[in-house]
N, C-alpha and C positions, 0 to 999 in steps of 0.2 A: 504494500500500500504506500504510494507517495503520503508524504506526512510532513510537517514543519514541525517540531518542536522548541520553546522557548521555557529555559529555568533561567530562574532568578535567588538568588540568597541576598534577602535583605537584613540588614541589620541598622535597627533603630535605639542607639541608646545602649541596654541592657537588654533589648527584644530583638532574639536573630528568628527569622522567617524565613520558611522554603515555598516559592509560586514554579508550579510545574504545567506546562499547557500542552496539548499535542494538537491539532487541528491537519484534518484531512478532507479535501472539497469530493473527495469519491467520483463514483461514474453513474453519470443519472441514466443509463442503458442499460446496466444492471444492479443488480440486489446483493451482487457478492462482494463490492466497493461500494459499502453509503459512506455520506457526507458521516464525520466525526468526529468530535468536540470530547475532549478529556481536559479536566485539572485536575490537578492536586495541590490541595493549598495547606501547609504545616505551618504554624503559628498561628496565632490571629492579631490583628492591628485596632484591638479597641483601644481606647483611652483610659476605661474603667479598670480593667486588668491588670491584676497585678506581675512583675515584667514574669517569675518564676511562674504562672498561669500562661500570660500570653506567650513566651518565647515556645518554638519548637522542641516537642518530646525528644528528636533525635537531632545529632551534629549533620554536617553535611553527606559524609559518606552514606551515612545510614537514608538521610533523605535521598539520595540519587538510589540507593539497596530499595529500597521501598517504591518508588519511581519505576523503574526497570522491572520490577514481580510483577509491577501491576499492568504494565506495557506487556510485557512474558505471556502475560495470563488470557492475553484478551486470543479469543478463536471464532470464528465461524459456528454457529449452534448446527451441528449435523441436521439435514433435511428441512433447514431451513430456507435454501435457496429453492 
């Protein structure tokens, strides 16, 4: 599948953040390439939050390990086309 991918590690302060996007425009002629939108967002950017709440559960490595299973994971549901 053509795909664009875009990560980002952002760090605010004491809050590090992982933005992970995959987008693929698919083939509107068939069902076995649809259009497809993935994020993965680890942290969050509230204000209210405190930073040991907001910051990301995992370091970078582990956000791209988690990123990558979940990209791994993705398949064609058999007899679905």
């Amino acid at each position: 599948m053509d795909a664009e991918e875009v990560l980002f590690a952002l760090k605010e302060g004491e809050i590090t953040s992982y933005r992970f996007y995959l987008l693929a425009p698919g083939d509107p002629s068939t069902l076995a390439k649809p259009h497809t939108a993935i994020q993965l967002l680890l942290g969050a950017s509230s204000p209210d939050a405190k930073p040991e709440e907001a910051t990301s559960p995992v370091d970078e490595a582990g956000a791209l390990q988690t990123w990558d299973a979940l990209l791994n994971s993705l398949r064609l549901r058999p007899g679905a086309v």
